[in-house]
KEKOL-921457 format. One line per 10 residues: number of its first residue (from 1); for each residue x negated, y, z negated of N, C-alpha, C, O. Coordinates in nm, 2 decimals. Atoms other than C-alpha are relative to their C-alpha. Layout:
REM residues N
NUM = X,Y,Z,X,Y,Z,X,Y,Z,X,Y,Z | ...
This chain:
REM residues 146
1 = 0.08,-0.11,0.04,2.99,2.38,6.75,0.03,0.02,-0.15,0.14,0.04,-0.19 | -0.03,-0.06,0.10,2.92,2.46,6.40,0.02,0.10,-0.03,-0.01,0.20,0.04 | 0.01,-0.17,0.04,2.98,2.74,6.20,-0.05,0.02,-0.12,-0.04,-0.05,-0.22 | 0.06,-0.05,0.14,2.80,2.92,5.96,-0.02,0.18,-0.03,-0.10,0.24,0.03 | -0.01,-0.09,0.08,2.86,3.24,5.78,-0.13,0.02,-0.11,-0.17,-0.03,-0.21 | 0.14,-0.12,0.03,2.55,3.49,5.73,0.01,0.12,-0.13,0.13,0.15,-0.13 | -0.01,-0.08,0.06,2.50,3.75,5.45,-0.10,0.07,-0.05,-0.19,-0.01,-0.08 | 0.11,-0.06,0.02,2.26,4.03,5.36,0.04,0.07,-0.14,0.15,0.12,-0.14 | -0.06,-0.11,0.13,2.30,4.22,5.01,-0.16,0.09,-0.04,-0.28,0.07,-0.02 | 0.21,-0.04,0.07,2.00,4.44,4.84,0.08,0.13,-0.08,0.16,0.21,-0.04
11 = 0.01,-0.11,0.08,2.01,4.65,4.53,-0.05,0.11,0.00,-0.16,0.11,-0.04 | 0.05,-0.10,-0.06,1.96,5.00,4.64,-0.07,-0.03,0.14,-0.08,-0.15,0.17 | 0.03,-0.03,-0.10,1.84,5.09,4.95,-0.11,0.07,0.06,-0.07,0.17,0.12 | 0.07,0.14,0.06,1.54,5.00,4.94,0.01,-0.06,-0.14,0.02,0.01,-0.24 | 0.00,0.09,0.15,1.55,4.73,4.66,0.00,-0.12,0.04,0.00,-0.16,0.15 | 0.01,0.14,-0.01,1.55,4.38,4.56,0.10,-0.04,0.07,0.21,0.00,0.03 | -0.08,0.05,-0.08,1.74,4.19,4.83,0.04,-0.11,0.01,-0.04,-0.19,-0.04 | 0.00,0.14,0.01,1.88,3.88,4.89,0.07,-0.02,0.15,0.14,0.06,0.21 | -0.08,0.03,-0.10,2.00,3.70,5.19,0.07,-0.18,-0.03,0.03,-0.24,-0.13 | -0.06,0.11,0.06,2.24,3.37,5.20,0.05,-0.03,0.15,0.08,0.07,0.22
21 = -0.13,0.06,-0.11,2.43,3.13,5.51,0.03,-0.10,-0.08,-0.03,-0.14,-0.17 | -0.05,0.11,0.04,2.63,2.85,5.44,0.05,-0.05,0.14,0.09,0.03,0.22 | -0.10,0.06,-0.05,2.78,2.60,5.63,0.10,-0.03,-0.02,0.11,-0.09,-0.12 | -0.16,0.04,0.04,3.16,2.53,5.66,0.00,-0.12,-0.06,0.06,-0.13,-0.16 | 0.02,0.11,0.07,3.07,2.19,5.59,-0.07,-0.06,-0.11,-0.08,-0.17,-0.16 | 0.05,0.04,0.11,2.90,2.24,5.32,-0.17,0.03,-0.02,-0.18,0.07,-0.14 | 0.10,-0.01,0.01,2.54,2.29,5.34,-0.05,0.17,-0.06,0.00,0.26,0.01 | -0.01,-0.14,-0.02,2.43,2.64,5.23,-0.16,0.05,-0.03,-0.24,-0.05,-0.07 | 0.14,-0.01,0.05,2.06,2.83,5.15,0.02,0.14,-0.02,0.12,0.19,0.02 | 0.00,-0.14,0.03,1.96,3.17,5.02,-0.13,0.05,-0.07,-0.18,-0.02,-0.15
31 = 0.17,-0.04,0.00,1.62,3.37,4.98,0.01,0.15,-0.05,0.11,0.22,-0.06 | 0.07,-0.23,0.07,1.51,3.77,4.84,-0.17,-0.03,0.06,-0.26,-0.11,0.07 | 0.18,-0.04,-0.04,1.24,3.97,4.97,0.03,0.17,-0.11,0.12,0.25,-0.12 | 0.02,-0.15,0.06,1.15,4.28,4.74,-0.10,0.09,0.00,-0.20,0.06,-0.07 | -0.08,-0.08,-0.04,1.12,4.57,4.84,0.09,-0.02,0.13,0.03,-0.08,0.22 | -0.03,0.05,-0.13,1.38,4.53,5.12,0.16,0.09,0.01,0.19,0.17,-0.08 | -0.07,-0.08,-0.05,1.67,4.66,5.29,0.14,-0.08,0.05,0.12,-0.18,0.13 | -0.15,0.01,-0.05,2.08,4.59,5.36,-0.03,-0.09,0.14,-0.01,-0.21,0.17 | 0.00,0.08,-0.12,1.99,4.54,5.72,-0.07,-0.12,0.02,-0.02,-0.21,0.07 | 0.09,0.11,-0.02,1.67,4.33,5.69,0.04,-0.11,-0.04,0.00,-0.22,0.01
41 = -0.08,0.12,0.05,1.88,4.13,5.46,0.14,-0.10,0.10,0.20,-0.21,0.09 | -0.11,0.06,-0.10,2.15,4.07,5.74,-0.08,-0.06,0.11,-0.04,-0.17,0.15 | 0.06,0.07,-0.11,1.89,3.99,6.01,-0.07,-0.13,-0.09,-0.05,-0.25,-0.06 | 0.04,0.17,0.04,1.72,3.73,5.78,0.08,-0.08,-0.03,0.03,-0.19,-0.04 | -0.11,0.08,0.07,2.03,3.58,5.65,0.03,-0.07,0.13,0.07,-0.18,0.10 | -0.05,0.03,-0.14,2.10,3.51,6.10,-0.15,-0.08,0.01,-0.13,-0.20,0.05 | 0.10,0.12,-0.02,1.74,3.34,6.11,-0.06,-0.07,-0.08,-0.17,-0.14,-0.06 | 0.04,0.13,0.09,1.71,3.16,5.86,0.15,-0.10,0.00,0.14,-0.21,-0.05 | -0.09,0.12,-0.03,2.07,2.99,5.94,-0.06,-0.01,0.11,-0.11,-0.12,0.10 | -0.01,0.04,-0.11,1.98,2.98,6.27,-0.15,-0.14,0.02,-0.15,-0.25,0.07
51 = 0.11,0.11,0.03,1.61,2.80,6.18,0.05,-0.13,-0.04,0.02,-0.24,0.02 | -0.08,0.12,0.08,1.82,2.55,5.96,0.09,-0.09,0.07,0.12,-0.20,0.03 | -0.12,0.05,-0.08,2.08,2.47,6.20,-0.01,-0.04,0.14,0.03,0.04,0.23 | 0.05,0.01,-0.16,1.98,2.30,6.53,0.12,-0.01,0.09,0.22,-0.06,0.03 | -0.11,0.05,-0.08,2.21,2.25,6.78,0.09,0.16,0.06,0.03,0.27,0.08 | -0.08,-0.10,-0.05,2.55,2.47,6.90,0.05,0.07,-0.18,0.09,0.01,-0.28 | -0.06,-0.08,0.10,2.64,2.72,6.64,0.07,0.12,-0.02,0.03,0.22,0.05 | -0.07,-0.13,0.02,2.87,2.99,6.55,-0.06,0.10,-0.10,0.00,0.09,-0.21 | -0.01,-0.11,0.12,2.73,3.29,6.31,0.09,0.10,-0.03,0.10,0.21,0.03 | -0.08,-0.12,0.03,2.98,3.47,6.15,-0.07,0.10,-0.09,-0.14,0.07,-0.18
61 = 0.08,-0.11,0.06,2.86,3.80,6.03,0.10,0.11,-0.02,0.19,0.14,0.06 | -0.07,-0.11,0.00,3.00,4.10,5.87,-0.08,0.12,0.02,-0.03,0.23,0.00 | 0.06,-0.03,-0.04,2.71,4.24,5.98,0.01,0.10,0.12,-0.09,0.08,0.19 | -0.06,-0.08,-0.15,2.86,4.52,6.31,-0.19,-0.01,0.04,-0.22,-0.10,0.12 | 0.15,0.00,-0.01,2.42,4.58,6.31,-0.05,-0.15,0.10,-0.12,-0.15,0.20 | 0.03,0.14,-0.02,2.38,4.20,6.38,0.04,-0.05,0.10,-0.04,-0.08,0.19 | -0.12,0.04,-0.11,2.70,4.09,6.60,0.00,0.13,0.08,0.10,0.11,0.15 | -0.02,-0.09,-0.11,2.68,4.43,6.82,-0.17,-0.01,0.07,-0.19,0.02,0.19 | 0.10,0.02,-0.08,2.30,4.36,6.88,-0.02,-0.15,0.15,-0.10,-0.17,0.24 | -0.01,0.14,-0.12,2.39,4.01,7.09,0.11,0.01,0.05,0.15,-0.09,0.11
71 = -0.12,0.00,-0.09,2.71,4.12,7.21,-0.01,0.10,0.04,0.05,0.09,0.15 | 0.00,-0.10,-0.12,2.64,4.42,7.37,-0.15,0.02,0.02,-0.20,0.12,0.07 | 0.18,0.00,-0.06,2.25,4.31,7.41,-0.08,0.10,-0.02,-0.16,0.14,0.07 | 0.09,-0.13,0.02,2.09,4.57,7.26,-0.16,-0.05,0.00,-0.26,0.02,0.04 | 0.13,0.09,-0.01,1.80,4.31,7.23,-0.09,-0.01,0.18,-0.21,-0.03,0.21 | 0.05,0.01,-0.11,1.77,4.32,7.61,-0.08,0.12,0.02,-0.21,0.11,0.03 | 0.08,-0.12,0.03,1.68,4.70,7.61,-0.08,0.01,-0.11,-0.15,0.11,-0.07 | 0.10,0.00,0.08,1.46,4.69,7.34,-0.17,-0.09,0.09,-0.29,-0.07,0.12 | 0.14,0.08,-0.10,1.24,4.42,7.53,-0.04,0.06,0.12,-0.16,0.07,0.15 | 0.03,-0.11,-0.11,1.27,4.64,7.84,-0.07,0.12,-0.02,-0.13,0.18,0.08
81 = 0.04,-0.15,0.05,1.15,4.95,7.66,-0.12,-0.03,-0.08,-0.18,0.07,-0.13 | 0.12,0.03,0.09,0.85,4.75,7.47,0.02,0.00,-0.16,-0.08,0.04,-0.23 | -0.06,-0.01,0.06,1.05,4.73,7.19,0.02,0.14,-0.12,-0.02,0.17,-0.23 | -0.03,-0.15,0.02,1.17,5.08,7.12,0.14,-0.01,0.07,0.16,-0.07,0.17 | -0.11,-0.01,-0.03,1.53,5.17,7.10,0.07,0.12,0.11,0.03,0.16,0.22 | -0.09,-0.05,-0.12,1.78,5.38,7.28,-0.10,0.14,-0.01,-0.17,0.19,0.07 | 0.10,-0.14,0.02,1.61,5.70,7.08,-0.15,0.03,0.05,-0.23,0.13,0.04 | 0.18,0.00,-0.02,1.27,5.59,7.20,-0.10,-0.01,-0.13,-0.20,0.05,-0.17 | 0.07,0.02,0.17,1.16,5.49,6.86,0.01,-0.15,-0.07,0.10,-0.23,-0.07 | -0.04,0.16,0.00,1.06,5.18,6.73,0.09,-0.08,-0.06,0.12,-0.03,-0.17
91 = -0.12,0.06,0.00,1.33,4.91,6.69,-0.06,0.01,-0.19,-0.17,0.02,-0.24 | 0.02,0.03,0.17,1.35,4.88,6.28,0.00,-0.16,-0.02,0.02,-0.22,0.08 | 0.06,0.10,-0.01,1.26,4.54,6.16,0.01,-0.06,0.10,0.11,-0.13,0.13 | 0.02,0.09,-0.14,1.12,4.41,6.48,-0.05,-0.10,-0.07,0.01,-0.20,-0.03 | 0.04,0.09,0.02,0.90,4.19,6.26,0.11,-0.12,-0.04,0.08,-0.23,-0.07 | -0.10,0.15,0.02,1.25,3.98,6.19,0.08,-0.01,0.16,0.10,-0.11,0.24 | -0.06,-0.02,-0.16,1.43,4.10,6.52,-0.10,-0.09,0.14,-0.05,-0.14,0.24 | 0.05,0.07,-0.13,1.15,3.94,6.75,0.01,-0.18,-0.06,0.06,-0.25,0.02 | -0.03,0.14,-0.02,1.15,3.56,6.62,0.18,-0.02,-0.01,0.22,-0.13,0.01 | -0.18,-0.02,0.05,1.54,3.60,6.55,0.04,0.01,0.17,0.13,-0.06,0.21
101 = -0.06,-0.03,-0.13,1.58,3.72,6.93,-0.07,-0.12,0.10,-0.01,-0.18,0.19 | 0.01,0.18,-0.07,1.36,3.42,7.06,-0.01,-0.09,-0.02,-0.09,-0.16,0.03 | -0.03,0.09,0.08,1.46,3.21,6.88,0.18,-0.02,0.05,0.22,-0.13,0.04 | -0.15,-0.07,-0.09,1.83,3.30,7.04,-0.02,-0.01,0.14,0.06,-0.07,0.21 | 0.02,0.02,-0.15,1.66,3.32,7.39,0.01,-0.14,0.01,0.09,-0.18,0.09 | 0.02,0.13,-0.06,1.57,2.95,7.37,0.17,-0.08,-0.06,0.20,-0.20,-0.04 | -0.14,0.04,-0.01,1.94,2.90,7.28,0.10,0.03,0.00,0.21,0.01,-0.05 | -0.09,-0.09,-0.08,2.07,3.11,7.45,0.21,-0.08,0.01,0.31,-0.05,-0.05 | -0.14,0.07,-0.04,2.38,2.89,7.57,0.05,-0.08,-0.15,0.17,-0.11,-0.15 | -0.11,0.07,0.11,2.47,2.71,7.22,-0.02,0.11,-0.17,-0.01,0.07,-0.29
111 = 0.01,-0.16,0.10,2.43,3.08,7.00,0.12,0.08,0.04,0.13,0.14,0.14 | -0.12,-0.11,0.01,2.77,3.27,6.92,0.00,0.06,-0.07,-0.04,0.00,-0.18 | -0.02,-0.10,0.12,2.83,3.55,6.72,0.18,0.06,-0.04,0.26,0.08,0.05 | -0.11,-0.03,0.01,3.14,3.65,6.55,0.00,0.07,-0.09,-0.07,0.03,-0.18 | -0.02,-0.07,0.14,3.24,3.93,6.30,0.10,0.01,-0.03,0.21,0.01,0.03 | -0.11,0.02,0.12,3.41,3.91,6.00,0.01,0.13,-0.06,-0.08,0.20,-0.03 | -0.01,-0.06,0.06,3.55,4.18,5.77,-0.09,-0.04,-0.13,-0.09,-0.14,-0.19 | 0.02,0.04,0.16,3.35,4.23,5.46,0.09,0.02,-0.12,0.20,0.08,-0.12 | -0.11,-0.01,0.11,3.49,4.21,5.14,0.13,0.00,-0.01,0.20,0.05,-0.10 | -0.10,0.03,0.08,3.77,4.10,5.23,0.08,-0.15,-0.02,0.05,-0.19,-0.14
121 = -0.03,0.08,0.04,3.96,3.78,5.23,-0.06,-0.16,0.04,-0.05,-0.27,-0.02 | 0.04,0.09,-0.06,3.80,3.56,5.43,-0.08,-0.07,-0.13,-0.15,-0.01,-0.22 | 0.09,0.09,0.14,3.65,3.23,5.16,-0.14,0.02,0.02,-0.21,0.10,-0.05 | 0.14,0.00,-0.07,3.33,3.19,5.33,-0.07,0.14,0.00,-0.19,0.15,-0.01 | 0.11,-0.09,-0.03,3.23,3.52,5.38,-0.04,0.06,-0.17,-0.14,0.11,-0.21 | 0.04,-0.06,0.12,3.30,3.60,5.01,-0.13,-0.12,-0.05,-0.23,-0.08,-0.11 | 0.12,0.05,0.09,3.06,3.31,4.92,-0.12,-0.01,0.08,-0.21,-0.08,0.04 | 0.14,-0.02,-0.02,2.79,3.40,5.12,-0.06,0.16,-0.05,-0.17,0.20,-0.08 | 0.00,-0.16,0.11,2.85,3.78,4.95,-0.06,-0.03,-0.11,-0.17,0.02,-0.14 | 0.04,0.04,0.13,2.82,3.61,4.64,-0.11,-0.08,0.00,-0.17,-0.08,-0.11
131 = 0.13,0.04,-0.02,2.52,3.40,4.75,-0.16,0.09,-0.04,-0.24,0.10,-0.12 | 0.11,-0.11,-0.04,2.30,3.66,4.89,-0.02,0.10,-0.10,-0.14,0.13,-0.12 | 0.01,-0.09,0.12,2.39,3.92,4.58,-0.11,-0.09,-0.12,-0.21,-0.04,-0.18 | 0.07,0.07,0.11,2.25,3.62,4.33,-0.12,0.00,0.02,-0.20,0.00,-0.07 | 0.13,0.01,-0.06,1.97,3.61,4.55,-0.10,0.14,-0.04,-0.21,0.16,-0.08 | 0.07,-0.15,0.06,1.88,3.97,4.49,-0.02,0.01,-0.13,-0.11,0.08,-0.17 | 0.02,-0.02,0.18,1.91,3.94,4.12,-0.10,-0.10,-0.03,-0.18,-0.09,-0.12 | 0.15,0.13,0.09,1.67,3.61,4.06,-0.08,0.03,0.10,-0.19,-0.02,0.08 | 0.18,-0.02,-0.07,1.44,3.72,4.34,-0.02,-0.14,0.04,-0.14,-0.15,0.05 | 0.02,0.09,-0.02,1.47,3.33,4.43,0.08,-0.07,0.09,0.20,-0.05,0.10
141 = -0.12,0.06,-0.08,1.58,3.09,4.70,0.05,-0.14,-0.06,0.00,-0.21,-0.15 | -0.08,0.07,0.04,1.82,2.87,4.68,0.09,-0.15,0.12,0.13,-0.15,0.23 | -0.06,0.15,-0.13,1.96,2.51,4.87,0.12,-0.02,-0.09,0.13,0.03,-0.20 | -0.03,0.12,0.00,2.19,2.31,4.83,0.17,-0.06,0.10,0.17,-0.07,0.22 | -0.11,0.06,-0.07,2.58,2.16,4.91,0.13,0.05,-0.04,0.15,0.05,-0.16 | -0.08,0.00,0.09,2.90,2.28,4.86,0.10,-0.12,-0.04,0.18,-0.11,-0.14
C-alpha cells in the first residue's frame, strides 16, 4: 500500500486556495481554485491524490473534516438522507464530496485514511503544507518528483 499525504490551504476564508498530495516515493501534484475554501481545499487535495494513484493507498490527512468523514462514515448518512447532513442541511461541497465518495466506494477495500497533526513535525505533511500554500499564491498547478 502506498502512501500519500493530502493538504488544503486557502488565503482567507473564502480566498485563493490551493491544494497539494505527494507521494512518499516521490511523486507529488498541486492545483488552486479561487474563490475557495480550507475545507474544499482538503477534500480536493484527497481526490485528486486518490485520481492519480491507482491501486491500495494510504491518505494521510491533517484534515479531522476528511479522516472523520470515512472513519466514522459520515458519507453513508449523507447518501441515506439525499445528501443532507445530520442538521438536515445540505452536505457543503457535495460537488467534490460526491466523486470523492465514489470514487472510494469503487475502492472501497484498498482506501485508508489516517491523521496526522498539522504543523507539526511530521516531513511530509510539512511539504504538502508548503505545497498547497504555493498553490494558493500562483493560482497554478503543479507536478512533478521529489
Amino acid at each position: 500500500m502506498k502512501t500519500v499525504y493530502t493538504d488544503g490551504a486557502c488565503r482567507g476564508n473564502p480566498g485563493p486556495g490551493g491544494w497539494a498530495w505527494a507521494d512518499v516515493t516521490g511523486p507529488w501534484a498541486s492545483g488552486a481554485e479561487n474563490p475557495s475554501t480550507n475545507q474544499r481545499m482538503e477534500v480536493n487535495a484527497v481526490l485528486q491524490a486518490l485520481l492519480a494513484n491507482p491501486g491500495a493507498v494510504m491518505i494521510v490527512s491533517d484534515s479531522t473534516y476528511v479522516v472523520n468523514c470515512f472513519r466514522d462514515k459520515w458519507w453513508v448518512n449523507w447518501l441515506a438522507r439525499g445528501w443532507t447532513n445530520s442538521a438536515k442541511k445540505p452536505v457543503a461541497n457535495r460537488d467534490l464530496w460526491e466523486p470523492l465518495i465514489e470514487l472510494y466506494r469503487q475502492r472501497i477495500d484498498e482506501v485508508a485514511f489516517k491523521w496526522v497533526k498539522g504543523h507539526g513535525t511530521d516531513p511530509m505533511n510539512i511539504k504538502v503544507d508548503e505545497l498547497a500554500v504555493a498553490a494558493s499564491f500562483s493560482q497554478r498547478s503543479a507536478s512533478g518528483e521529489s
